[in-house]
C-alpha positions in Angstrom: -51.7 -5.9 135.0 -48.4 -7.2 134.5 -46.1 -6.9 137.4 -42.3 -5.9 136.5 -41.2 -9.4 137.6 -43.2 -11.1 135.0 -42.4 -9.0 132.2 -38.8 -9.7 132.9 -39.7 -13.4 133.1 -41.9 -13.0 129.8 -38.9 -11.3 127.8 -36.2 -13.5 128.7 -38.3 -16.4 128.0 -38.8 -14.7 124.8 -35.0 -13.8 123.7 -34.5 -17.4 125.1 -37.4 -19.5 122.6 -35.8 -16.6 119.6 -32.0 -18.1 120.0 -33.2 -21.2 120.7 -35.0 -21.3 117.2 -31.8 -19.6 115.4 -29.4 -22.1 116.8 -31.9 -25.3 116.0 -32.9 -23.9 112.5 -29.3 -24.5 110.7 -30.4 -28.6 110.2 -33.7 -27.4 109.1 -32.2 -25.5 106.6 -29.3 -27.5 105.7 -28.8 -29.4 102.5 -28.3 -33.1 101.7 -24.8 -34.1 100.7 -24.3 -34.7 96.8 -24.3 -37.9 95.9 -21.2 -40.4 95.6 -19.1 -40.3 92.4 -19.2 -43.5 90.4 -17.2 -46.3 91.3 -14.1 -46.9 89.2 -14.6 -49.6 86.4 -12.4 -52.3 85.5 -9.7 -51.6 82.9 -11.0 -53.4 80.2 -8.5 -51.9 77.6 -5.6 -53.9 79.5 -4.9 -57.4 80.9 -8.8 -58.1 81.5 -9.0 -57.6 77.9 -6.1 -60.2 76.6 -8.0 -62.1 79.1 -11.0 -62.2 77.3 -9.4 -62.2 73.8 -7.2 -65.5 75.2 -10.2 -67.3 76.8 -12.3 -66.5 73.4 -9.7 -68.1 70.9 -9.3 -71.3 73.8 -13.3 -71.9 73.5 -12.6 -71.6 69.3 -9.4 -74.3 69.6 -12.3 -76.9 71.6 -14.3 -76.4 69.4 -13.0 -76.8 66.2 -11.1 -79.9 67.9 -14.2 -80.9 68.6 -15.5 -81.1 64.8 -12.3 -83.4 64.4 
C-alpha cells in the first residue's frame, strides 16, 4: 500500500512532469517564419537603361567603323 508520503511525492511529481510538458510544448507546436520577401531589382527603366541603350549604340559606332 501506498503510504501518504509517497502519494504526495507521486502527485507532485505528476503536476510537476504536466507543467513541465505545457511550458516545453509551445516550440513543438510553433510555426516556421514565412519566408523572406524578394530582394529589390535594379531599376532598369532608369539610368541602368540609358546605360545599356548608350553602350549598345557605342558597340554599333565600332563596328560599322570597323567595315571602313
Amino acid at each position: 500500500m501506498l503510504t501518504k508520503q509517497k502519494l504526495i511525492f507521486l502527485l507532485i511529481s505528476l503536476i510537476l512532469v504536466v507543467i513541465l510538458m505545457v511550458v516545453f510544448s509551445d516550440p513543438v507546436f510553433a510555426q516556421p517564419p514565412p519566408p523572406p520577401d524578394k530582394p529589390p531589382q535594379a531599376p532598369i527603366d532608369g539610368g541602368l537603361g540609358l546605360l545599356a541603350a548608350a553602350g549598345g549604340a557605342y558597340a554599333i559606332k565600332k563596328l560599322r567603323d570597323k567595315k571602313k
